[in-house]
VEXFILUM-247012 format. One record per atom (N, C-alpha, C, O): x, y, z; residue in three letters. Coordinates in steps of 0.2 Angstrom, whole numbers, plus 5000, padded with zeros to 4 digits. Layout:
N
XYZAla/...
This chain:
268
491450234609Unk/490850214606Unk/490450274603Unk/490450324606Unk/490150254599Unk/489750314596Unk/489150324600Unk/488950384600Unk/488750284602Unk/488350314607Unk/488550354614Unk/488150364619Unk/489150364614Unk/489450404618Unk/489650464615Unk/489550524618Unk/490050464610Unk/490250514608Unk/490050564604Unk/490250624604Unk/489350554599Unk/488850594596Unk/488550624602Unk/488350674600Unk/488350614609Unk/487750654612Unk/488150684617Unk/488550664621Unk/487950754615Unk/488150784621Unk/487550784629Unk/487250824632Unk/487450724630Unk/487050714637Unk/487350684643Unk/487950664642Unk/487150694649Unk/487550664651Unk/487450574652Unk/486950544651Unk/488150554654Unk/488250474652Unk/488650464659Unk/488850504663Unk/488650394660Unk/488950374667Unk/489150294664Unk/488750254661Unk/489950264666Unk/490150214663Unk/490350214672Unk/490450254676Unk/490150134671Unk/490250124679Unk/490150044678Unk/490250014673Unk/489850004685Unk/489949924687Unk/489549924690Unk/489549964694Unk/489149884691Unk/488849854696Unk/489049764699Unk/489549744698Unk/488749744702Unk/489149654703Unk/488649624705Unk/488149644708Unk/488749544701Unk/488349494704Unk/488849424705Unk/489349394701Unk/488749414711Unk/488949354712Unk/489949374712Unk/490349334711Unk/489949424713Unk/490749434714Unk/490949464708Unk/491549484708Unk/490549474703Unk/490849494695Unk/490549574694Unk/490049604696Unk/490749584691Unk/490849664690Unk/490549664684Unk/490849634680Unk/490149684683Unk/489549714679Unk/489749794674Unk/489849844677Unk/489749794667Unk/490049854664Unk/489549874663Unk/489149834662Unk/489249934662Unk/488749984660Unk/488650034659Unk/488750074663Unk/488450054654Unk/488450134651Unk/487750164651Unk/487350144647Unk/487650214656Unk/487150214656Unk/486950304651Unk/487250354653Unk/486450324645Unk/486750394643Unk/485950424643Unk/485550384645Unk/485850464641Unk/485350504642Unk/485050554648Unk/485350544653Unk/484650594648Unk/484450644654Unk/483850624656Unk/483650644662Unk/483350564652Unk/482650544654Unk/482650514658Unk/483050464658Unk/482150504664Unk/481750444668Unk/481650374664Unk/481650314665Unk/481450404658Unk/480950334654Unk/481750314652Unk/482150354649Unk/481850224655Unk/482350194654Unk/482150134650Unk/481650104651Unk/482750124644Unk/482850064640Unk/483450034642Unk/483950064644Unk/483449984641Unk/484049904643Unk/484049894637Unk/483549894634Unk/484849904632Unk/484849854627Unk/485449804628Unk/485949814631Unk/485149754626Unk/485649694629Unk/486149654623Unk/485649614620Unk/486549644621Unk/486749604616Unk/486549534617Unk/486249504621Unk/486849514610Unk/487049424610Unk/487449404610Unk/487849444612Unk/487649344610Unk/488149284611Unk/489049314608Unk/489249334603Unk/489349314614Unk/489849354613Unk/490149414609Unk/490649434606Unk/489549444610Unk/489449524608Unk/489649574614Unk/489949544619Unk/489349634614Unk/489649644620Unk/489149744620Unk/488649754616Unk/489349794623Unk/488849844621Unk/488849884615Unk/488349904612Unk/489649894612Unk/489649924606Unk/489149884600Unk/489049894594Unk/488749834603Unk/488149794597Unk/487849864595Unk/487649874589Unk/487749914599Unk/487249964600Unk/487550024598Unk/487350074601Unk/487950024596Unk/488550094593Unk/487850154590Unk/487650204591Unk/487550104585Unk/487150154579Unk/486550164584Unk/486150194581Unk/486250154591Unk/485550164591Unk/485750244598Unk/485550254603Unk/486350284594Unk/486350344599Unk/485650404600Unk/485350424605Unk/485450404594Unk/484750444594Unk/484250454599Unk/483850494602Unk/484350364600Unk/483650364606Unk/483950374613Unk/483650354618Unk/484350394614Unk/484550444621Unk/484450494620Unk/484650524625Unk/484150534614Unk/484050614614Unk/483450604619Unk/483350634624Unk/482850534618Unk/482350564622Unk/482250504629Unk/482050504634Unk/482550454627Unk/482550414634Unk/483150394635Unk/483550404631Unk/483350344642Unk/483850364646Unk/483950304644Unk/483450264645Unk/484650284641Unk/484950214638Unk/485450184640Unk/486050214641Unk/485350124643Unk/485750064647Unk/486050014642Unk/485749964641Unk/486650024640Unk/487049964637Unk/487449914643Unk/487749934648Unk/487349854642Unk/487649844647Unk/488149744642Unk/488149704637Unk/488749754648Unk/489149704646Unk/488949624649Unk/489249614654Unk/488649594646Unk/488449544653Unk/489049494654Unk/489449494650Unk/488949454660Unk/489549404662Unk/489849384656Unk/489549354652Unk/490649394657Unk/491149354652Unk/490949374645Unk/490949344640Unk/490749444646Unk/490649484640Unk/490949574640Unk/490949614644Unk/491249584633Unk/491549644635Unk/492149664641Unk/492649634642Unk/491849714645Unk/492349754649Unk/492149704656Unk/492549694661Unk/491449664656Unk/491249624663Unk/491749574665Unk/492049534661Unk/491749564668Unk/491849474673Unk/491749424671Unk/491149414669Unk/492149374670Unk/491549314669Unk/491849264672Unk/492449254675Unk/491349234671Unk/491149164679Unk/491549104675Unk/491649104669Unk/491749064679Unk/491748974676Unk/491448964670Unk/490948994670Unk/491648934666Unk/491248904661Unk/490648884663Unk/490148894659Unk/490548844668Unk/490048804670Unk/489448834675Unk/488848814677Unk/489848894674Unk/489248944679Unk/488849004674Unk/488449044676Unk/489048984668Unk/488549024663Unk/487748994662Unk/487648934661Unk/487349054663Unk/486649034663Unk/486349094663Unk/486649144665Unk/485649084659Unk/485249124657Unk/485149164665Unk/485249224665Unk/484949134670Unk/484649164675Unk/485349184678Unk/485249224683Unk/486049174677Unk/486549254678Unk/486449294675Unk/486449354678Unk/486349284668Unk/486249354665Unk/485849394666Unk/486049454666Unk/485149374667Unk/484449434670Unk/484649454678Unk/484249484681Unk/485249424683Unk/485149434688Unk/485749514686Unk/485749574689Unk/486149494682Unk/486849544680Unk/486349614677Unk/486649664677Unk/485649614674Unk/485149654672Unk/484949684679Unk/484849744679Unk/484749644683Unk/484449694690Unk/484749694692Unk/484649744696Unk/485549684694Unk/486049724697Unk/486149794696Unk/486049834701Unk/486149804686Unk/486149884685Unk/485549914685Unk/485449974684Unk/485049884687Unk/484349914687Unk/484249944694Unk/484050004694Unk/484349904699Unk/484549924706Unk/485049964707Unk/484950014710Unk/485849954703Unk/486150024706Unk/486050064702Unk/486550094704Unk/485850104698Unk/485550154693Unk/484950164698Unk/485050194703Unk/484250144697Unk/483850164701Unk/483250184699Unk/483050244700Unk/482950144694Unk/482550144691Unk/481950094692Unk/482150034694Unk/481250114692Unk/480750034693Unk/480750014689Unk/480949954689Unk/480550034684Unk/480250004677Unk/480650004669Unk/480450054666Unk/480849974667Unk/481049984660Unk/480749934657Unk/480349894659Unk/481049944649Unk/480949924644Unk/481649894640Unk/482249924640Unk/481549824639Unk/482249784638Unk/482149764631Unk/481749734628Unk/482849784627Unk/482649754619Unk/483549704618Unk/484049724619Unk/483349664617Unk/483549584614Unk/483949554610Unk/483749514606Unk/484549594608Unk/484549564602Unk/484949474603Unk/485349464608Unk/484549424598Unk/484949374597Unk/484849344603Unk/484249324604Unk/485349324607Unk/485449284613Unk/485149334618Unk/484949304623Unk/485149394618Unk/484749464621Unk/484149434621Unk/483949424627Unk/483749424617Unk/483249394616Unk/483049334623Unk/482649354628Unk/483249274623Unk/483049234629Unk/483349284635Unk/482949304640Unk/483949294635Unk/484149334640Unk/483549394643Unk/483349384649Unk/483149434640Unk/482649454642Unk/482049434646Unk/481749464651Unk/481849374642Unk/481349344642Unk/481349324648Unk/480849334652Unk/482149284652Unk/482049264658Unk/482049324663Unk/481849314669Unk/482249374661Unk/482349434665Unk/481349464667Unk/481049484672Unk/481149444663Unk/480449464662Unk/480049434664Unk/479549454666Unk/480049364666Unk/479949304670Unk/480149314676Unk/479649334680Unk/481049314679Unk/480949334686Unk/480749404688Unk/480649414694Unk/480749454683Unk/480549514687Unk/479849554684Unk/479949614682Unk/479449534684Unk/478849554681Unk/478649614685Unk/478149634684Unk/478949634688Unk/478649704691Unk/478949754687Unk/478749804684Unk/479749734687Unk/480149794682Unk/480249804676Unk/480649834673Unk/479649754674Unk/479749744666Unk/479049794663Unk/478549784666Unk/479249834657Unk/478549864654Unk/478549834650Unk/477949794650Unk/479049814644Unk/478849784638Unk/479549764635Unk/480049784638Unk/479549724631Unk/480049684627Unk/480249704619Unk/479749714615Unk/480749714617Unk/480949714610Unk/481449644608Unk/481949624611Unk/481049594602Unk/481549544601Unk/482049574595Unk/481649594590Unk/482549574595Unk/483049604588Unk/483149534584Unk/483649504587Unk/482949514580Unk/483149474576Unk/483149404581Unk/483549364580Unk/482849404587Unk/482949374592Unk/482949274593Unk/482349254592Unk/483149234595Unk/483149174595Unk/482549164599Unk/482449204603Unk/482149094598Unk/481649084601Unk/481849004605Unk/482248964603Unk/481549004612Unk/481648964614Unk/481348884612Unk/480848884611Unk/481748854612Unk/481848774609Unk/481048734610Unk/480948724615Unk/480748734606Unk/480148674607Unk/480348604613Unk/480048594619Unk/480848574609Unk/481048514613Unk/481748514615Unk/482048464612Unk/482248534619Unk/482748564620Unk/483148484621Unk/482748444623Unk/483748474619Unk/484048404622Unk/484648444625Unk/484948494622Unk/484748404631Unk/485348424632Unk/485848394630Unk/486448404633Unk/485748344623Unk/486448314622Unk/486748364617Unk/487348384616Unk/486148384613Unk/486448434608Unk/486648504609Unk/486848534605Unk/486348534618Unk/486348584618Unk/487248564620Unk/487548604617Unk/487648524623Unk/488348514625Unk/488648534619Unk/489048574618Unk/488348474614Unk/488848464607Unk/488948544604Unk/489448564603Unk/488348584603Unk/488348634602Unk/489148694607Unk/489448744606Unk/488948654612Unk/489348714617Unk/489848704616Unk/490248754618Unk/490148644615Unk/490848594615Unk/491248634607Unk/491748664607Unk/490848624602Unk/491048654595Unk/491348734595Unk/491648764591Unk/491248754600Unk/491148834600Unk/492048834603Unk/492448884603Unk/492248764606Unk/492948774610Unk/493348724608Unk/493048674605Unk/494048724609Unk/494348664608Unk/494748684602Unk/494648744600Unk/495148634597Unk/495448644593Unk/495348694588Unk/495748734586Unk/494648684586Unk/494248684581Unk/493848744584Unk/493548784579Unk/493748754587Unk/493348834592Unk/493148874586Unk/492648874583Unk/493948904585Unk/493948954583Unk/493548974576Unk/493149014574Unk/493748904572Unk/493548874566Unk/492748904567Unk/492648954564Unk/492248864571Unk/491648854572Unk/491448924573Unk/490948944570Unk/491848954577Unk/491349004578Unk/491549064572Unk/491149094570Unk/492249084569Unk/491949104562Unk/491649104557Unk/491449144553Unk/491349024558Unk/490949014551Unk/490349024552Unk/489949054548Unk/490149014559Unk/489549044562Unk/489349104562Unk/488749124561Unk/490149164563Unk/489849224560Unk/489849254555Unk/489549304554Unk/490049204549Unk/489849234542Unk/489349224538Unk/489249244533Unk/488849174544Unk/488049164541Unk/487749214544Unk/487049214545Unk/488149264547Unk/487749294549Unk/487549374545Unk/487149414546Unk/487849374542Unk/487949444536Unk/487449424530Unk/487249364529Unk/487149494524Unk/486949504521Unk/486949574516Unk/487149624518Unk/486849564510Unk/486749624506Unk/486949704511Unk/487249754510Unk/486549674517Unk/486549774521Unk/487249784523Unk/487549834523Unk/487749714525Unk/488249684530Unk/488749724526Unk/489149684523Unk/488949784525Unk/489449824524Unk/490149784525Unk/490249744529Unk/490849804520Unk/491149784524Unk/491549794533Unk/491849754536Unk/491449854534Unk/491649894538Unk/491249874544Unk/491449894550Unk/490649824544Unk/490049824549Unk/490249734549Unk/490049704554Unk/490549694543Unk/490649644544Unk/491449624549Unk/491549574553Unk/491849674548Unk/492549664554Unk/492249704559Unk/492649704564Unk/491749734561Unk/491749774568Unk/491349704573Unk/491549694578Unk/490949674570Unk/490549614570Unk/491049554572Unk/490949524578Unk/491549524568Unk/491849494569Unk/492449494574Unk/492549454577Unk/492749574573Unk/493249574580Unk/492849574587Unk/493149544592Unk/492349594588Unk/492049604593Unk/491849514595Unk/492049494600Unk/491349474591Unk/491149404594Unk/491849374595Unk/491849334600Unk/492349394590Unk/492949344592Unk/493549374598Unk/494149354597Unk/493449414601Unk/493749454605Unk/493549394613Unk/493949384617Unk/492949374613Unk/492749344621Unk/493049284620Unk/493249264615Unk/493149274626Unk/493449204626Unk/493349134627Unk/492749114627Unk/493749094627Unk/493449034624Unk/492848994628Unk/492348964626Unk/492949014637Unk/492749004643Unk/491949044641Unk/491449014643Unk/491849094637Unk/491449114634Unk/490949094631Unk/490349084633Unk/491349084626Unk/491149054619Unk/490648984621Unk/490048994621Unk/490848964623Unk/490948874627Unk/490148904631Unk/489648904628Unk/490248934636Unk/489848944643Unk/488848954640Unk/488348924641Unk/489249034635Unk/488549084633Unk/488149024628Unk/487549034627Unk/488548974625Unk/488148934621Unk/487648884624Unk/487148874622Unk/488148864628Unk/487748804634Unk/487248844636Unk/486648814635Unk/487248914639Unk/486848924642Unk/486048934639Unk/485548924642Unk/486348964633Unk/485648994628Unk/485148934625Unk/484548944623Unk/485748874625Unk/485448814622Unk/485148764626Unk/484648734624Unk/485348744632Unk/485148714637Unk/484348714641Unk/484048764642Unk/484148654641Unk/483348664643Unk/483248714650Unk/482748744651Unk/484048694654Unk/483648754661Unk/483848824657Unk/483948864662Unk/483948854653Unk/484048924649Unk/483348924646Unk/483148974645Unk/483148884644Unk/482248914640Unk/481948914644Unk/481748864648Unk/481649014642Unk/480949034645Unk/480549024642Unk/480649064637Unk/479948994642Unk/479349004636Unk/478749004639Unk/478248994636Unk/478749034646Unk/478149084648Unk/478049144644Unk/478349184642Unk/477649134644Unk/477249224638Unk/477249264644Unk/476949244649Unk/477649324645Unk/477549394648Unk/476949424648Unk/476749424642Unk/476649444650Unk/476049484651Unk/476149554648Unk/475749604649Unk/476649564646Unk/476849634643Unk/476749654635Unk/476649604631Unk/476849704632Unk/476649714624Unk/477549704621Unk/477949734623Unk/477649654616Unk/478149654611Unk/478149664606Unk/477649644602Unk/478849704604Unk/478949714596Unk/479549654593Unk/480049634596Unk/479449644590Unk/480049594587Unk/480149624580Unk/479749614576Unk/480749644579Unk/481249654573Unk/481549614570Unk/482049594573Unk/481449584563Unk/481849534563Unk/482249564555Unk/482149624553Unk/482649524553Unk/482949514548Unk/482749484543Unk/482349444543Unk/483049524535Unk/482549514530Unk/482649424528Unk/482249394524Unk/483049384532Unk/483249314534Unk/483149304542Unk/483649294545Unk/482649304544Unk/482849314551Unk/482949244554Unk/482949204550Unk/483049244559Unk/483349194563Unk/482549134568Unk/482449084571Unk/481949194565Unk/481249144570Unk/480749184562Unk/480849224557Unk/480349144563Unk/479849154558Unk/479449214560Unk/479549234566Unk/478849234556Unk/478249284562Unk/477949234564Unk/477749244570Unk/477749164561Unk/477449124565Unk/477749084569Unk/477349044572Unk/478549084572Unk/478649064577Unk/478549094580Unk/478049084583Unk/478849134581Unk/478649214586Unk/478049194588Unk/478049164594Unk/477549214585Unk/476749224590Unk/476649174590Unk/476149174594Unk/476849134589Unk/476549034591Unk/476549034598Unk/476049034601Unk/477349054600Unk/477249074606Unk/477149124611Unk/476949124617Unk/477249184606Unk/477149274611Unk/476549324603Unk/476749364599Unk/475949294604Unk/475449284601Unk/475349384600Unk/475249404594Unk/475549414607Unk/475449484607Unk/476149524605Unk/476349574607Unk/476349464599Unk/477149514597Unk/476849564590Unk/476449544586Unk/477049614591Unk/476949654583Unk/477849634578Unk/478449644580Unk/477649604574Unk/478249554570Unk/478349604561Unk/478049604556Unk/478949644565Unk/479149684558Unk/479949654554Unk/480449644558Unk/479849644550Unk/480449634545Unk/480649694542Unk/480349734539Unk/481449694543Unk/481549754540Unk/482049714532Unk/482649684532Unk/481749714526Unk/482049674520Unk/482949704520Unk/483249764521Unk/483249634518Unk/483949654514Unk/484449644522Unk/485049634522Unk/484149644525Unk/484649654532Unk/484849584534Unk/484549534532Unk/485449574538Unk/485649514542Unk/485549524548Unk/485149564551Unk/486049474550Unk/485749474558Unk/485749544564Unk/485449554570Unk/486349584560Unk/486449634563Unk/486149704562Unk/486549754562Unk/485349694560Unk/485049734557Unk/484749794560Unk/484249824558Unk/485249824566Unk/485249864571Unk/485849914568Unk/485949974570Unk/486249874564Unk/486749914564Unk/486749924555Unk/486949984553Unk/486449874550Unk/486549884544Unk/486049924544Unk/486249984542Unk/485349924545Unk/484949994544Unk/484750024549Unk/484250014553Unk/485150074550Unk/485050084561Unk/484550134557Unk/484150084556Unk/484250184554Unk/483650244554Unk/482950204555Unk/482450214557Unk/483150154553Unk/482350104550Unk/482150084559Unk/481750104563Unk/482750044559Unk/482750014566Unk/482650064572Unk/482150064576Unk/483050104571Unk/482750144578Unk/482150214577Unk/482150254581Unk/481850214571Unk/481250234570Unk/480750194572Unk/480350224576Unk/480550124571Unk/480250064574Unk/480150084581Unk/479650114583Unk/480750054585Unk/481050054591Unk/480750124594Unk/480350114598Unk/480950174593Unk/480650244594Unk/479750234594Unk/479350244600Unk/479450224589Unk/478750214589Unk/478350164593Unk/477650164594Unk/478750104595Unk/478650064601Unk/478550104606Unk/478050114609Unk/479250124608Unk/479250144615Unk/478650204616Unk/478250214621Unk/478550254611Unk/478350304611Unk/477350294615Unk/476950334618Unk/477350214614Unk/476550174616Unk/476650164623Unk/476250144627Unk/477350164625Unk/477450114631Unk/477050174638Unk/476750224637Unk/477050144643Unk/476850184649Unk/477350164656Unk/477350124660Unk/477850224655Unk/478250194659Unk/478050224666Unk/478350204671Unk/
């Protein structure tokens, strides 16, 4: 990964566990002041290849969440938001850190949200990355249908096509196969589980955090500025033009100049 192999700082690839599952994590930098970046929906930590910089000044937590990447993953039917933030204070507890600062991308997005919800002590502040907003009126018939398309015959079909709305003008070819081998790398129990979970009414948090957000979207993003603050009123809501969804990696100088200038406000 490149956020390993550009810094000469020190770095620790290790595990933590929740629920019997082994937790992947890379933690790099020499700082106290720590950042969580968390991926999306069968993505996994190389989401975050291009934001090596920001370990020159804070201490940076990639992590794989269940039945993602190098981690564990549970039953299908055991995928849920609140494994995910619990798989988040696993590495936060075995590192050893009180306070961080958690950024979102995508399905990271709710993933946080509830992490900030049950842990309001160890939360400073939020970054949403082009982040998904939790559902006004959630059904559960369509959060299934949804979760059922992603597996099955036709799986595979669905979730390719789903990754090709995902690119844009920035979407390189080179950044569109690092993109695609990597979502379609997880597995189907995966695919299936992480959607149920993202989509289902017990997966939406729409408590507002008491804490300050930046949200980064894309120059098609994925929530509007007025969805965003409809609900998280104290978001500062920047678009970066030309970008797709993975606007972390098509303009990483823009993105983690942002990103850099948020944290630099924080009080950790």
């Amino acid at each position: 990964m490149k956020l390993l192999s550009l810094l000469l700082v020190p770095f620790v690839l290790s595990a933590a566990s929740v629920d019997g599952l082994k937790i992947h994590y890379t933690s790099t930098g020499p700082a106290a002041q720590t950042v969580f970046l968390i991926h999306g929906y069968t993505c996994d930590e190389a989401s975050w290849s291009e934001q090596a910089p920001i370990a020159k000044q804070y201490r940076v937590v990639t992590i794989d969440l269940p039945g993602h990447g190098k981690s564990d993953g549970p039953k299908v039917e055991q995928f849920s938001m609140e494994l995910f933030a619990r798989a988040i204070e696993a590495v936060r507890t075995e590192i050893g850190v009180n306070r961080v600062v958690l950024v979102g991308h995508s399905m990271g997005t709710p993933v946080v949200l509830k992490y900030a919800h049950a842990y309001p002590e160890h939360t400073i502040a939020l970054v949403f990355v082009d982040g998904l907003m939790p559902a006004s009126n959630p059904s559960e018939v369509s959060a299934y249908q949804q979760a059922q398309a992603m597996g099955g015959p036709n799986g595979l079909k669905s979730r390719e096509a789903m990754i090709g709305g995902f690119f844009n003008t920035a979407s390189t070819p080179a950044i569109q196969a690092k993109v695609k081998n990597m979502m379609l790398s997880a597995s189907e129990a995966t695919a299936v589980g992480a959607m149920k979970a993202s989509r289902e009414p017990a997966g939406q948090t729409v408590e507002n955090p008491n804490v300050p957000i930046l949200g980064v979207y894309a120059g098609r993003p994925v929530a509007s500025r007025e969805a965003v603050q409809s609900r998280f009123p104290q978001t500062e809501y920047v678009q970066i033009p030309g970008t797709g969804h993975f606007l972390m990696m098509e303009e990483p100088t823009k993105f983690n100049q942002l990103l850099l200038g948020f944290l630099a406000k924080q009080k950790f």
